[in-house]
C-alpha positions in Angstrom: -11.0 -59.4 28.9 -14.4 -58.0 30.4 -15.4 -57.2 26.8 -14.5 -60.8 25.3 -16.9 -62.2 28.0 -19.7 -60.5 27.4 -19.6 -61.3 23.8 -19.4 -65.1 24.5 -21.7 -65.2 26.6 -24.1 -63.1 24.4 -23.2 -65.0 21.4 -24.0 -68.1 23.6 -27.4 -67.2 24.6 -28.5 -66.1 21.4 -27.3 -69.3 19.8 -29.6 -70.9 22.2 -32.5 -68.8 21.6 -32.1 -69.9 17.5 -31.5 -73.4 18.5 -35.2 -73.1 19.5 -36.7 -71.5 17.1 -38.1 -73.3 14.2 -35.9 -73.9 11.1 -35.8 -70.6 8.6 -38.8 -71.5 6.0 -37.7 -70.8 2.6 -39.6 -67.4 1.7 -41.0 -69.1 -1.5 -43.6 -71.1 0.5 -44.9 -67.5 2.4 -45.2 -65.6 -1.0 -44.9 -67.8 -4.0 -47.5 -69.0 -6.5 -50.0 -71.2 -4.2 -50.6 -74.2 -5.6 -54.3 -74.2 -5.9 -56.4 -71.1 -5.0 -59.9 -69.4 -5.7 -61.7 -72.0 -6.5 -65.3 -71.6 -7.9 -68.3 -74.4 -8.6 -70.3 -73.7 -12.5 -74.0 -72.7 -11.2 -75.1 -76.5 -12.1 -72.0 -77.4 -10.0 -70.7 -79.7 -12.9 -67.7 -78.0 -12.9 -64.9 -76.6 -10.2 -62.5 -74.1 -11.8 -59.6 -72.1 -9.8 -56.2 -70.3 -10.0 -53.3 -72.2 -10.4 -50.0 -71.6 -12.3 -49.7 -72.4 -15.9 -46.2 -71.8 -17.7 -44.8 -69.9 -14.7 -48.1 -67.6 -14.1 -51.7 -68.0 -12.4 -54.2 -69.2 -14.6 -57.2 -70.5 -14.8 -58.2 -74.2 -15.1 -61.6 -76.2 -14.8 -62.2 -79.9 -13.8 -65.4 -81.9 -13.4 -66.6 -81.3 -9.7 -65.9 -85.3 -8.6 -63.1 -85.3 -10.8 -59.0 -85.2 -9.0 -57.5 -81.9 -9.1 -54.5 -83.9 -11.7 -57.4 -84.0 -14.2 -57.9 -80.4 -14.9 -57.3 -78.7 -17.6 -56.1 -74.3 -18.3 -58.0 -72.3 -19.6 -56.2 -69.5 -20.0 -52.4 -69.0 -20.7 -51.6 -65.1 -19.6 -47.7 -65.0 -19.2 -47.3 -61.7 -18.5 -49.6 -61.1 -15.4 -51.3 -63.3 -12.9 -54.9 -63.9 -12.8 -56.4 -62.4 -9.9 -59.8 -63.3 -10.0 -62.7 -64.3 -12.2 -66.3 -65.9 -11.9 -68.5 -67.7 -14.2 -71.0 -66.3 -16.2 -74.7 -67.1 -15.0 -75.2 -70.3 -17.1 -72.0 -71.4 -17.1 -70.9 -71.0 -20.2 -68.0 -68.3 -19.7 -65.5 -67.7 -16.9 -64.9 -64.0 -17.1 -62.0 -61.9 -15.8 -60.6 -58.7 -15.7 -56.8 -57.8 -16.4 -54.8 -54.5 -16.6 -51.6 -53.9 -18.2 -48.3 -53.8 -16.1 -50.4 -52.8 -13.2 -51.7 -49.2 -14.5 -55.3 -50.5 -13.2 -56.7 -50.1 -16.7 -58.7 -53.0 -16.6 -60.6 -54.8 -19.3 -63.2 -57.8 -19.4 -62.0 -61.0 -20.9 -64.3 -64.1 -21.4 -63.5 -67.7 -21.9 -65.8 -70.7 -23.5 -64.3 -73.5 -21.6 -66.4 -75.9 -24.1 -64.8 -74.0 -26.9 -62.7 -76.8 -29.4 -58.9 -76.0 -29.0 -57.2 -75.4 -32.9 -53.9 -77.1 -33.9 -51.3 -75.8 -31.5 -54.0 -74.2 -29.5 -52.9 -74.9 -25.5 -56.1 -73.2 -24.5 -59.1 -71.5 -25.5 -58.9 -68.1 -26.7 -59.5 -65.5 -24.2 -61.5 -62.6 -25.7 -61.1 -59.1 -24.9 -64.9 -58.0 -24.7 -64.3 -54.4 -24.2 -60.5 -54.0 -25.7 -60.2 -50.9 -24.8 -56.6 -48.7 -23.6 -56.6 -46.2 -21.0 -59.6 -47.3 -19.6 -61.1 -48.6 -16.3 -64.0 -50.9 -16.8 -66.1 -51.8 -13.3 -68.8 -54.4 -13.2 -72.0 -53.9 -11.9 -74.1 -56.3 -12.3 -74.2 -60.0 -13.5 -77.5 -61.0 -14.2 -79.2 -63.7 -13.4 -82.5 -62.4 -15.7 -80.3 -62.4 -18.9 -76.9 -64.4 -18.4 -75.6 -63.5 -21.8 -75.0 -59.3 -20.6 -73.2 -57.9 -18.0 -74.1 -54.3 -16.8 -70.6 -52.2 -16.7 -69.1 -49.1 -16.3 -66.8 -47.3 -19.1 -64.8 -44.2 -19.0 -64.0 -44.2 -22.5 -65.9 -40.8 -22.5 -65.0 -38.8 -19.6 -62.0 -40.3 -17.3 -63.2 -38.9 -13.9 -67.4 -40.9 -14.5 -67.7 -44.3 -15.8 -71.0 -44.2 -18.3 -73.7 -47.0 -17.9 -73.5 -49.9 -20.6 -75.1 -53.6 -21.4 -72.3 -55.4 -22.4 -72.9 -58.9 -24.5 -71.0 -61.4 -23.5 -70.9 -63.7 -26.7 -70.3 -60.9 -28.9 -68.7 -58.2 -27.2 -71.2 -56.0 -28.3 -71.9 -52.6 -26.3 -75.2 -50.7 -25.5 -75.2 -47.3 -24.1 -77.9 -47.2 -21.5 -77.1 -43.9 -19.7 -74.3 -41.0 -20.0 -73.1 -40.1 -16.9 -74.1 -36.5 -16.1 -74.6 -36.8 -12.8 -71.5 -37.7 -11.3 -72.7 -41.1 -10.2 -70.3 -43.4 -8.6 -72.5 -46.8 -8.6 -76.0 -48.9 -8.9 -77.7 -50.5 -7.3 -80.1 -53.5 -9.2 -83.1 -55.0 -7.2 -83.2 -59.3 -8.0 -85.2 -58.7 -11.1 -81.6 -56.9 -12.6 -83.3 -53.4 -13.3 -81.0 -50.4 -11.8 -82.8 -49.3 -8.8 -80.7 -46.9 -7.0 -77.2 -45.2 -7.6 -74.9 -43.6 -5.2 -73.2 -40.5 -5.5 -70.6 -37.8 -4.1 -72.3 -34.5 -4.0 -70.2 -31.2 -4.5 -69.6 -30.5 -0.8 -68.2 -34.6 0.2 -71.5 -35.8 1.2 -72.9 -38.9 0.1 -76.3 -39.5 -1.8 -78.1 -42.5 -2.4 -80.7 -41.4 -5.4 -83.9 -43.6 -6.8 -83.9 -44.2 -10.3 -87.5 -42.9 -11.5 -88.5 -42.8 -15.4 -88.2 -38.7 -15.2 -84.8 -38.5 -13.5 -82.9 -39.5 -10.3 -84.2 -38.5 -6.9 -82.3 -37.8 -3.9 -83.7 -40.6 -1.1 -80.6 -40.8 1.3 -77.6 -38.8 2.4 -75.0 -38.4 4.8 -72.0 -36.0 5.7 -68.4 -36.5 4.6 -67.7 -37.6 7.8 -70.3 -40.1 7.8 -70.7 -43.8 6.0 -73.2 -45.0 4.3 -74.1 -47.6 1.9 -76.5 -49.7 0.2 -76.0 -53.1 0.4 -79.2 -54.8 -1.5 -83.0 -55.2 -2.3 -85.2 -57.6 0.5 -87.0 -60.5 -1.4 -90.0 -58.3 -2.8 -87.9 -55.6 -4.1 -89.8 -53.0 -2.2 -86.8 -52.1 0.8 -82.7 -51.9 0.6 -81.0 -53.3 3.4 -78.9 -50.0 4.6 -75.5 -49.7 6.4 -74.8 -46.7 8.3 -73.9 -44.5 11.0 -76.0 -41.3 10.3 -76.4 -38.7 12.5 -76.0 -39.8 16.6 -75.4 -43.0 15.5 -71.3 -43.6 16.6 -71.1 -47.5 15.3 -72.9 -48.4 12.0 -76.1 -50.2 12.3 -78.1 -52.4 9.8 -81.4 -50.4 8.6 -84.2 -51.2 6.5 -85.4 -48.3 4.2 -88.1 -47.5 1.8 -86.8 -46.3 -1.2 -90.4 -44.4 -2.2 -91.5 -43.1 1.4 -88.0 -42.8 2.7 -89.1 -44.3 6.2 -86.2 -46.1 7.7 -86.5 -49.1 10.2 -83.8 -50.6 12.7 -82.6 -53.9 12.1 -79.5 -55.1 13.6 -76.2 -53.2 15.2 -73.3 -55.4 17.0 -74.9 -57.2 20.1 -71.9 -56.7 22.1 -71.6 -52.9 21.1 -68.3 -52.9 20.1 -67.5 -52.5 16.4 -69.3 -51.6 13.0 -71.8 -53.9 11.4 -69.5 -56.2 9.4 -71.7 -57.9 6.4 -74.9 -59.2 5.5 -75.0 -62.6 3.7 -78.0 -63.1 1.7 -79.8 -66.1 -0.3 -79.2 -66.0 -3.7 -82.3 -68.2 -4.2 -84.8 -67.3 -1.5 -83.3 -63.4 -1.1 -83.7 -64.3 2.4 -80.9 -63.1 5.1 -78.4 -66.4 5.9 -76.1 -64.4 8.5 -74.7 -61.4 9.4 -71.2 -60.8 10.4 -69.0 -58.1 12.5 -65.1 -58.0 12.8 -63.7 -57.7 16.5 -60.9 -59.2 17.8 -61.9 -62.0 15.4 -64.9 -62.7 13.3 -68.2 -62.7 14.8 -71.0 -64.3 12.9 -75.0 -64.3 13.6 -77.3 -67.0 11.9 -80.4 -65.4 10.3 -80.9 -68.6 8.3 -82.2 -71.9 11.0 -81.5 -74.4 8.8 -77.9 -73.3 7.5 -77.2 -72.9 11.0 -78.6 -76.8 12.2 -75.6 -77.5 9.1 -73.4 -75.6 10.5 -73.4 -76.0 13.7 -74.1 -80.1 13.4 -71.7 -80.9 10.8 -69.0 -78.0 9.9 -68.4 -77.1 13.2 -68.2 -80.4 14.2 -65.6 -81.4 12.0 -63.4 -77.7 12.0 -63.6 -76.9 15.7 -62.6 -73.1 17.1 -61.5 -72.3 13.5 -62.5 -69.4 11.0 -65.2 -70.8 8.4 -65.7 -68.6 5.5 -68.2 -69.5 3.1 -67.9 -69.2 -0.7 -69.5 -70.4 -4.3 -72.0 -71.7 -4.4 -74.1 -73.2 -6.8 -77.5 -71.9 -8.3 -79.4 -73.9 -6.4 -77.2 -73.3 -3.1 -76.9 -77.2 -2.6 -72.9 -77.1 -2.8 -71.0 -74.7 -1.2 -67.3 -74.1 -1.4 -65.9 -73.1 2.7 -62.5 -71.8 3.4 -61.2 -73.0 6.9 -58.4 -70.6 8.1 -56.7 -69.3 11.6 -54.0 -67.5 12.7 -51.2 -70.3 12.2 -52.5 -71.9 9.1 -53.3 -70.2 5.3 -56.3 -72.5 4.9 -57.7 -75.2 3.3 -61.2 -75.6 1.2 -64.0 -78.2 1.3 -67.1 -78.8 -0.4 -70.3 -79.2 1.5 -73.4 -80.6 0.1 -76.4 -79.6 1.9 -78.4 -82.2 0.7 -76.3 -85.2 2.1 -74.7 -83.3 4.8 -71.1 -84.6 3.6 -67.8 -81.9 4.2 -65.0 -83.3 1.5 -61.6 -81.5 1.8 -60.7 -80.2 -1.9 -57.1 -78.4 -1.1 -54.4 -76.7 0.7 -53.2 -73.5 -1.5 -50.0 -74.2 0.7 -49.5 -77.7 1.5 -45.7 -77.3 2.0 -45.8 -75.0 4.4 -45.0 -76.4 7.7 -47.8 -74.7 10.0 -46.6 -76.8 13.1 -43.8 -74.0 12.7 -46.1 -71.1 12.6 -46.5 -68.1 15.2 -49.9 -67.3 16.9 -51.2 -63.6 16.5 -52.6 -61.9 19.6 -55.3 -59.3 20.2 -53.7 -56.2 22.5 -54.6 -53.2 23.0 -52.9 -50.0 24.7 -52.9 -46.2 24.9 -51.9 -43.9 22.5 -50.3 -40.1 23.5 -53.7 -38.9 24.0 -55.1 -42.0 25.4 -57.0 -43.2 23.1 -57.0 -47.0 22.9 -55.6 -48.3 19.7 -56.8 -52.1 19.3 -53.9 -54.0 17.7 -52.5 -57.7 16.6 -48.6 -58.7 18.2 -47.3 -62.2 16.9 -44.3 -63.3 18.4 -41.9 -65.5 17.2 -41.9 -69.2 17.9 -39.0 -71.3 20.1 -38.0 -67.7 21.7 -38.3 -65.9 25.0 -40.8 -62.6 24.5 -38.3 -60.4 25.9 -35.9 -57.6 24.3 -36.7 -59.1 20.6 -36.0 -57.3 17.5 -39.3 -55.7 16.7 -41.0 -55.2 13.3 -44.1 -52.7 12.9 -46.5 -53.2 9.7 -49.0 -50.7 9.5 -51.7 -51.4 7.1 -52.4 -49.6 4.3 -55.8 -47.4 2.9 -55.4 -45.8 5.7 -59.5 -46.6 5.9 -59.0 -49.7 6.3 -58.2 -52.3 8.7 -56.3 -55.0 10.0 -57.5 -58.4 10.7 -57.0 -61.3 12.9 -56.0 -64.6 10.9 -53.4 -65.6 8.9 -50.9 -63.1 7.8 -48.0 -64.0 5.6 -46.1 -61.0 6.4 -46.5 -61.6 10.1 -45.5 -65.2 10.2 -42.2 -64.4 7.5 -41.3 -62.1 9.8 -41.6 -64.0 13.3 -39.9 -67.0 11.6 -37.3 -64.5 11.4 -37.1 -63.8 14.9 -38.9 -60.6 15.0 -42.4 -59.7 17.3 -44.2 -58.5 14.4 -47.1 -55.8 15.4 -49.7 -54.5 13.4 -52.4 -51.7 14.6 -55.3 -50.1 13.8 -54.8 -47.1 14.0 -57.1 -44.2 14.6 -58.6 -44.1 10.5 -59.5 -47.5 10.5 -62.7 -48.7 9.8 -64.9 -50.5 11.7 -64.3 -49.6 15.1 -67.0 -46.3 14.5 -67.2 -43.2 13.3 -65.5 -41.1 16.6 -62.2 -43.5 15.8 -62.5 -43.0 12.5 -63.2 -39.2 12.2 -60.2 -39.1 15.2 -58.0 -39.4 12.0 -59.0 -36.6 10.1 -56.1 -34.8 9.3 -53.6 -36.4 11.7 -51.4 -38.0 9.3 -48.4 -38.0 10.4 -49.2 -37.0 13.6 -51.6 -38.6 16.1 -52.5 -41.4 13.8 -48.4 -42.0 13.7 -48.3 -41.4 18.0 -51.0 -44.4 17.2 -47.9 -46.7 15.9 -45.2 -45.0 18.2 -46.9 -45.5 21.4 -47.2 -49.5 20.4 -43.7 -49.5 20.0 -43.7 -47.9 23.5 -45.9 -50.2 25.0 -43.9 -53.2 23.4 -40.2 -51.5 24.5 -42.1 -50.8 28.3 -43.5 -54.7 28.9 -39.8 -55.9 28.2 -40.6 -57.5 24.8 -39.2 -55.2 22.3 -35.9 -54.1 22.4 -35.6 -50.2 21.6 -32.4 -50.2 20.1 -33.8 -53.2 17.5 -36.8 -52.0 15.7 -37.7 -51.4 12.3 -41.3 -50.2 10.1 -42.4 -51.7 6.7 -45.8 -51.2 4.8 -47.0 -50.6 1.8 -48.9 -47.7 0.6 -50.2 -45.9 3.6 -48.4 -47.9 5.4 -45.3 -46.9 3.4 -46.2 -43.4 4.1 -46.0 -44.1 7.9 -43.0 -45.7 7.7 -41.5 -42.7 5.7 -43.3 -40.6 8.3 -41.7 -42.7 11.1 -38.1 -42.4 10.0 -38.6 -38.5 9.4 -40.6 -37.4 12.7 -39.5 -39.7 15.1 -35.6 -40.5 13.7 -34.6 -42.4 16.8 -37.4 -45.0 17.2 -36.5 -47.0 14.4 -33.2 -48.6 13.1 -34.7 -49.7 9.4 -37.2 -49.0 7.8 -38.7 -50.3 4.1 -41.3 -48.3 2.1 -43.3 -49.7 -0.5 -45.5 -47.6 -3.0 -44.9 -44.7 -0.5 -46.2 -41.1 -1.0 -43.3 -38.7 0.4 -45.5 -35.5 -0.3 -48.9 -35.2 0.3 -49.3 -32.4 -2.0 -48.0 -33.9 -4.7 -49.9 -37.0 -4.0 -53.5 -34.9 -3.7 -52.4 -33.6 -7.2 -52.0 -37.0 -9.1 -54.3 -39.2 -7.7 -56.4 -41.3 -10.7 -59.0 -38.8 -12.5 -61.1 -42.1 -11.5 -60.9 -41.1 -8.3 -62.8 -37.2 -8.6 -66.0 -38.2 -6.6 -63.9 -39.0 -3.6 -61.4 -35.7 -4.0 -63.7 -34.0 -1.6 -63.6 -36.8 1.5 -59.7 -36.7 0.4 -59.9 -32.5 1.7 -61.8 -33.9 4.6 -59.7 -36.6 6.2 -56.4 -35.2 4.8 -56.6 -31.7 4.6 -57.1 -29.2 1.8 -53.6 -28.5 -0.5 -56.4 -25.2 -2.2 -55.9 -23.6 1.2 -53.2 -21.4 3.0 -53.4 -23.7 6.1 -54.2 -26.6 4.5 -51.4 -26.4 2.0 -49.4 -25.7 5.3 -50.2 -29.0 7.5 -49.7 -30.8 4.9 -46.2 -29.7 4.0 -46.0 -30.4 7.6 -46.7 -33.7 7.5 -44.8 -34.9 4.4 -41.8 -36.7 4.9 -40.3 -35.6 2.1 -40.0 -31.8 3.7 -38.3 -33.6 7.2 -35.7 -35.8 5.0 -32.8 -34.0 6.5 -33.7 -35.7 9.8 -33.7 -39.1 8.6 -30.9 -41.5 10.2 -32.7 -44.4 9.9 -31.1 -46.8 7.2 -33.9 -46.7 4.3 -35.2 -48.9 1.9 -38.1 -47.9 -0.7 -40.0 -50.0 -3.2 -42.2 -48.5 -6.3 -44.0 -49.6 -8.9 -43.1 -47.4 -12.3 -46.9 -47.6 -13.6 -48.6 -47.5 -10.1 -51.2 -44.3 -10.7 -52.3 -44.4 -7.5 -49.1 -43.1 -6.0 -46.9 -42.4 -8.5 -43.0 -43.2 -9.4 -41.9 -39.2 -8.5 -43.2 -40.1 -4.5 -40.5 -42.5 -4.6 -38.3 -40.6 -6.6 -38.2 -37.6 -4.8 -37.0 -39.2 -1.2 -34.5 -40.9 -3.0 -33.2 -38.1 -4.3 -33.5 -36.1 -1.3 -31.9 -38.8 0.9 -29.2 -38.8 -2.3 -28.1 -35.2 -1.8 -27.4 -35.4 1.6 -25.3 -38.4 0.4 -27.3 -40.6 3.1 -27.8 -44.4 1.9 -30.8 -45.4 0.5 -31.7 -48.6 -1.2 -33.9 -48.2 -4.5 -36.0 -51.1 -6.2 -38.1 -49.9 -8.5 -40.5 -52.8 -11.1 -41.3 -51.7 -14.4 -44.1 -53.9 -14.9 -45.5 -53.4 -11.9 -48.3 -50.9 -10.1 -48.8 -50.5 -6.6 -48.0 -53.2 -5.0 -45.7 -56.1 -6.8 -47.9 -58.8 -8.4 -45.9 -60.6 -10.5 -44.4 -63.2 -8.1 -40.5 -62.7 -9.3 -40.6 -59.1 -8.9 -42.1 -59.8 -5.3 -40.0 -62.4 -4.4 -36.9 -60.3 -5.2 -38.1 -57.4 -3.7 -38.9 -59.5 -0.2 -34.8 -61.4 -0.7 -33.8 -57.8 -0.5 -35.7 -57.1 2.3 -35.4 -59.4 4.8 -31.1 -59.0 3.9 -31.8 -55.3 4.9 -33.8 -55.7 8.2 -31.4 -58.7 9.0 -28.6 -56.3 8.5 -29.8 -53.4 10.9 -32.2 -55.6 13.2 -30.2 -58.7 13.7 -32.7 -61.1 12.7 -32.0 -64.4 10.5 -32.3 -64.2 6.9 -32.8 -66.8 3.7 -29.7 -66.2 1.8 -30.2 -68.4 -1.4 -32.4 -67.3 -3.9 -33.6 -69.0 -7.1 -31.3 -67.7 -10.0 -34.6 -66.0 -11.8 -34.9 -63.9 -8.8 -31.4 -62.8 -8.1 -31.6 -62.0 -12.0 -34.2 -60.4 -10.9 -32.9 -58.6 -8.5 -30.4 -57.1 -10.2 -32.6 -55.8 -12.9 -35.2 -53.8 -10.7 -32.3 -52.2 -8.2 -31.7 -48.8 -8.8 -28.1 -47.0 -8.6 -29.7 -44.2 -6.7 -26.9 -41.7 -8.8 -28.7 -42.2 -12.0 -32.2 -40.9 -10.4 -33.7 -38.1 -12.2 -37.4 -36.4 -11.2 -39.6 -36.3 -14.6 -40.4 -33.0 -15.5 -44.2 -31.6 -14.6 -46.2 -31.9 -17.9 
């Protein structure tokens, strides 16, 4: 009888806590296709092109700037994967892109004449592969303003590991070798007249070198240690210095220099006023070459005006009119009269206006999710708290809306890289989840970037160890303020953050209660071994921050620290997500805990894309893979779930699950 009360009046109190809560939003409007996105003004500003889906997919269409977004036209018809980005040639007479094929980051130029007279049965100019090229990685490096008919790009038709030096022609797709790489470079630099100035390189022992291009050779003008960052960022007005970020020698957070690439004399310019975090960015005039802000990312965004007049504008008109809201500024035309901002926070995805500089006027252009009911949405928090050595671990916490903040289910989403960060803002992840009814927290965790180099050097070969006591003391703190409730909490993330959900389910077995992987490596020896041959000039820092697989105790620690070698302590109900062509962490990571998990005959849940790389792209295979998901974290957590799903997706679905008995590790070529 005692037992029958307590469950009515548990059942009865939760009820009330979901009669609070916002209705469930259907996942579409988190993750599907936004409606409009990325959009981009022709340098005359005739034109406004963008992303938008064309025959199920993201494409790109154009309109005429004044012209209603109904009036636009594609421009491209790719059915097989969305269109990620693109930009507009100098003169405006291509939008170029870069595609891959199934996600195997093998990526070739494409352009598009949007003036181009469509053929009988012709839906939309023909997009032209200017490099067509397989197995292949192209990178851009320049787009010149001096000759807008070439771009200056990288190849690695020759040698996988070094991309060669080539002028490619835009109308014709014609190629002109300009230098072999011999030297292991891993980028240029061009000054505002387009010639290659500098390049950057990883030297043999993991430093890195920033080298002058003279007419005998390359010169050595700027290094720093493996533990260091450095990096140039571009030339000032006369060509003569490179603006400079680093954190050299005593230097903890990175700082903003001035230095001479021919007498090598360096001169402080800027570091964070308030002390606190890395310099962020530098924006720069692409018509005087004069500074217009600089930027650094603390709890939120900071921003500096260099620039007096862009910041009378900004302050008189676009603040004015988007009050205590992030403002992110981007195309522009040649003349830098229109500019295209992006107005975002916490609880809303954004919306993009155009601002004329010349009339002072702010016109709102789009929502890229206009269905999505902000009004429902969750605000994220800065917090902060002490990790097992005391370190303090900044961090984001959003908590669902309509509900009490105490004892809720709790989900952690570490962020990927792991050099890399987390941001305030909006967060799909975060807000699908709290809509769930779960306190969602992200951290940066000692590895991130842009908190300095101590933090980020504190990493350095504490994977799975202090930089996961990073995510299981916030899980602590959480359970020890009364929000989270221990028995209720779960870990997803993708990529590194798959690892450290892997790693959390295997080291620390009785913290969580679910736990989903995506592109997760399970053994970092086997990871070390396969990563991209793209990738050489950074296998070095990998040895650095990760530890050294060529060495008796560095093959050790990281046995140590792989999951897959601690899989018989898992008791955490497991899901794990690959992509079969990802090459950055390949299918056998996935494979391998599966298996493992298999022949203990422990449940596991397999979904595995095979069109897709790492991370899903192609909005059915993500869709289905997030239905599955939130059903699993609903299941073990307790939190509400969307249980319809379009009849694509459960198709879907159904397709990309794997009967874990049928899962066989490929064979070592």
């Amino acid at each position: 009888m005692k037992k029958l009360s307590f469950l009515v009046i548990f059942f009865a109190v939760f009820s009330s806590a979901v009669a609070q809560m916002p209705a469930v939003i259907d996942r579409q409007l988190f993750f599907g296709d936004p409606e409009i996105t990325g959009a981009q003004l022709s340098p005359d500003g005739t034109y406004m092109s963008f992303i938008k889906p064309y025959k199920g997919t993201r494409n790109i269409w154009v309109k005429k700037r004044e012209e209603p977004f109904e009036a636009a036209k594609p421009m491209t018809a790719d059915t097989t994967r969305p269109i990620r980005g693109y930009f507009w040639s100098r003169d405006g007479k291509y939008l170029l892109f870069s595609q891959d094929k199934g996600g195997d980051e093998n990526f070739n130029v494409y352009a598009v004449n949007p003036a181009e007279s469509l053929k009988a049965g012709q839906d939309v100019p023909t997009a032209r592969d200017l490099t067509n090229l397989k197995g292949v990685r192209v990178y851009i490096y320049n787009v010149p303003k001096t000759d807008p008919n070439i771009l200056y790009v990288g190849l690695n038709d020759r040698e996988k590991a070094w991309h060669d030096l080539y002028k490619l022609n835009i109308a014709t797709g014609e190629k002109e070798l300009l230098r072999k790489n011999t030297d292991q470079i891993t980028g240029w630099v061009f000054d505002w007249a387009d010639k290659p100035r500098l390049a950057t390189r990883t030297a043999e022992d993991g430093s890195n070198e920033i080298l002058r291009v003279d007419e005998t050779g390359l010169t050595k003008i700027y290094s720093s240690a493996t533990t260091e960052t450095s990096y140039p960022i571009a030339f000032t007005k006369d060509n003569k210095k490179i603006y400079l970020a680093t954190d050299k020698g005593n230097r903890n957070l990175q700082q903003l220099l001035l230095l001479d690439p021919v007498t090598m004399k360096e001169r402080f310019v800027e570091e964070d006023p308030l002390k606190r975090v890395d310099f962020g960015g530098l924006s720069l005039s692409d018509v005087t070459h004069e500074p217009i802000y600089t930027t650094y990312e603390d709890e939120r965004m900071r921003r500096y005006w260099k620039d007096k007049s862009f910041e009378k504008d900004y302050k008189e008109v676009i603040d004015q009119k988007l009050p205590g809201i992030d403002v992110y500024f981007g195309s522009s035309t040649a003349d830098e009269r229109f500019w295209l901002l992006s107005a975002t926070s916490d609880t809303d995805p954004g919306a993009t206006f155009l601002f004329d500089r010349k009339t002072k006027e702010l016109t709102f252009q789009y929502r890229p999710r206009p269905k999505l009911p902000i009004s429902s949405l969750s605000l994220m928090k800065p917090i902060r708290y002490r990790s097992s050595d005391g370190l303090e671990i900044p961090a984001y916490l959003t908590l669902p809306k309509g509900m009490d903040p105490e004892k809720l289910p709790l989900v952690v989403v570490p962020h990927g890289g792991p050099w890399g960060r987390d941001y305030w803002g909006y967060n799909s992840y975060h807000q699908f989840l709290a809509n769930r009814g779960y306190a969602v927290l992200s951290m940066n965790f000692r590895a991130s970037t842009g908190y300095g180099k101590q933090f980020l050097n504190a990493g350095n070969k504490e994977w799975g160890q202090k930089m996961q006591d990073d995510i299981t003391w916030g899980v602590k703190y959480l359970v020890e303020q009364g929000i989270a409730d221990p028995k209720r909490v779960g870990i997803m993330g993708g990529s590194y953050g798959g690892y450290a959900t892997l790693a959390g389910v295997a080291f620390t077995p009785d913290v969580y209660a679910a736990g989903v992987a995506i592109v997760a490596p399970s053994n970092l020896i086997t990871l070390l071994n396969t990563i991209p041959p793209y990738w050489a000039s950074v296998r070095k820092t990998f040895h650095e921050r990760m530890g050294d697989p060529n060495t008796p105790e560095g093959k050790a620690q990281l046995m140590k620290q792989s999951p897959l070698n601690s899989a018989d302590k898992i008791k955490t109900p497991l899901m794990v997500v690959q992509g079969a062509n990802d090459p950055r962490v390949n299918k056998a990571e996935s494979d391998q805990i599966v298996i493992a998990l298999r022949e203990r005959n422990y449940p596991v849940e397999y979904i595995c894309a095979p069109d897709e790389g790492h991370g899903f792209q192609r909005p059915v295979n993500n869709m289905a893979m997030l239905a599955a998901a939130e059903k699993f974290l609903a299941k073990h957590l307790g939190g509400r779930y969307q249980e319809s799903m379009p009849e694509n997706v459960a198709k879907r679905l159904k397709e990309i699950t794997v009967d874990v008995k049928t899962v066989q590790l490929a064979e070592k070529k």
